[in-house]
C-alpha positions, 0 to 999 in steps of 0.5 A: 346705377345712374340709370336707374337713379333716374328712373326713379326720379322719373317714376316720382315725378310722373307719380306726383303728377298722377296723385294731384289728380288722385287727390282730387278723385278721393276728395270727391269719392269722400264728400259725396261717394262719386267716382267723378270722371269728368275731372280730367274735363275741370281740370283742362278746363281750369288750365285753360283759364291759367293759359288766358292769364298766361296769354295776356299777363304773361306770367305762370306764377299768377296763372297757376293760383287762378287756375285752382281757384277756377277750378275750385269754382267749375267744380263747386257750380257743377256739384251746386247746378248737376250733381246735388240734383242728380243725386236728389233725384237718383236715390232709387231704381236700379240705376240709382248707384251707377247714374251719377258716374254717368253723368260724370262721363257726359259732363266730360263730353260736355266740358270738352265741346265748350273746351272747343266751342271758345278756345276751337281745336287747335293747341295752344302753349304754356311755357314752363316758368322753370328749365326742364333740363335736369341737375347736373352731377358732374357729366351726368345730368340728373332726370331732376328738373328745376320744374320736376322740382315745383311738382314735388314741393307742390304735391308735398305742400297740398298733401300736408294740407288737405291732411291738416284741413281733414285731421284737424279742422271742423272742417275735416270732419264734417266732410268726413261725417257727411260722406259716411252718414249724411242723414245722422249729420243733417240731425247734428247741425251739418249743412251736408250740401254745402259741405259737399259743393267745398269737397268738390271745390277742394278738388277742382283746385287739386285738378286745376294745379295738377293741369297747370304742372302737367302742361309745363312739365310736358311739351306745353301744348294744349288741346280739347283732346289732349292725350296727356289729361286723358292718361292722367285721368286713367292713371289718376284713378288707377292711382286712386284704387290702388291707394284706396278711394278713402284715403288721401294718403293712399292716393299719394301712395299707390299715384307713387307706386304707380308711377315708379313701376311705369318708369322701370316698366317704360325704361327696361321693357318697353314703352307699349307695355306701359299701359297694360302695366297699370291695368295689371297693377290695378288687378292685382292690387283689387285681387289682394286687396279689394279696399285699396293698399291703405284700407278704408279704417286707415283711409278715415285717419289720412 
């Protein structure tokens, strides 16, 4: 019983994890509809800034915001310098729907070359400003951590965010109105472009914390060709489709479902499986429900 307790604190906290970076995948697929697949690059790259802070100032606490806010600022100059421009110039042809992905991918590359470039190859540490040994009930100790915690409270507080920001606000709705019909809100007064590069600055804030929270909660290394933020960029989109692309809410939904079903996957069958698992889940997900778990019309209201 207590095993698979901590199962399942282990599946929702890896689960977290994963919706960070779903987040920041469907705030992107909504204010533009890219797929952006450099966003495991922005977020190495924004952890990198927090490990300077880290390094001269030591101290997480004053990383982690200046690692979103650099996020929020590679993003936005990615989408302001490439992608506007991509998208102006790729609105026909036959691969006018696919170049953008392209080019996510390239930038990628590009972000790990000038990764390497500055800081070289070798890995560097951030030290996780919590312990990561679990609560203890008793003589059994919990897979609950006082880090594992901050991920929690963390992804709960920008999920009730963004939620906010998308329901409630101007704001929200000119994003949502811009991704779905940009010619018809141009005509009602919207500045689309600028509505897009604040999309995209939402979500290199979101990869930013989710780089910060996954290197603490890891062993601390960091590196250009870290495996941890390519995982979390796969898992991160599986989460994302299986959640539904237009849902924030379904985000945080299939990154739990996700992550609860590698743990029990990791724990009772075994750790090789743990990757094909997502891609079956994934399958199954898109033969069931191609939309995603929450479908687009409940994607709009989240």
């Amino acid at each position: 019983m207590f095993q698979i307790l901590n199962t399942f604190l282990i599946g929702i906290t890896s689960g977290s994890i994963y919706a960070l970076m779903a987040i920041s995948m469907v705030l992107v697929w909504r204010s533009t509809r890219v797929v952006n697949f450099a966003q495991a690059g922005m977020a190495l790259l924004s952890t990198y800034f927090g490990y300077e802070v880290v390094n001269r100032f030591d101290s997480y606490w004053l990383a982690l915001p200046v690692a979103m806010i650099s996020g929020a600022v590679v993003a936005a100059f990615i989408e302001l310098v490439f992608m506007r421009v991509l998208l102006k110039h790729s609105n026909s042809g036959p691969i006018a729907s696919i170049a953008p992905i392209i080019a996510t991918l390239g930038l990628l590359g590009l972000i790990k070359a000038f990764i390497g470039f500055f800081w070289g190859n070798q890995d560097v540490n951030i030290e996780s400003p919590l312990s990561t040994v679990g609560f203890s009930i008793g003589t059994q100790t919990l897979s609950l951590s006082p880090m594992k915690l901050l991920i929690l409270i963390a992804v709960s507080m920008l999920l009730l965010v963004l939620t906010f920001v998308f329901q409630k606000t101007n704001i929200g709705l000119a994003l949502r109105a811009s991704a779905y019909a940009p010619e018809i809100s141009r005509l009602a007064g919207i500045k689309v472009d600028l509505v897009r590069t604040f999309g995209w600055a939402l979500a290199g804030a979101a990869g930013g914390a989710a780089g910060m929270l996954q290197t603490a909660n890891g062993n601390g290394a960091l590196s250009p060709d870290s495996l941890e933020f390519s995982l979390l960029l796969a898992f991160g989109f599986i989460a994302a489709v299986i959640g539904g692309l237009d849902s924030l809410l379904g985000a945080v939904f299939g990154a739990l479902l996700l992550g609860l079903v590698l743990a029990f996957v990791l724990t009772y069958v075994g750790g090789s499986l743990v990757f094909i698992t997502a891609f079956v889940l994934l399958l199954v997900v898109l033969i069931v429900r191609p939309a995603g778990l929450i479908s687009q019309k409940a994607g709009r209201r989240a």
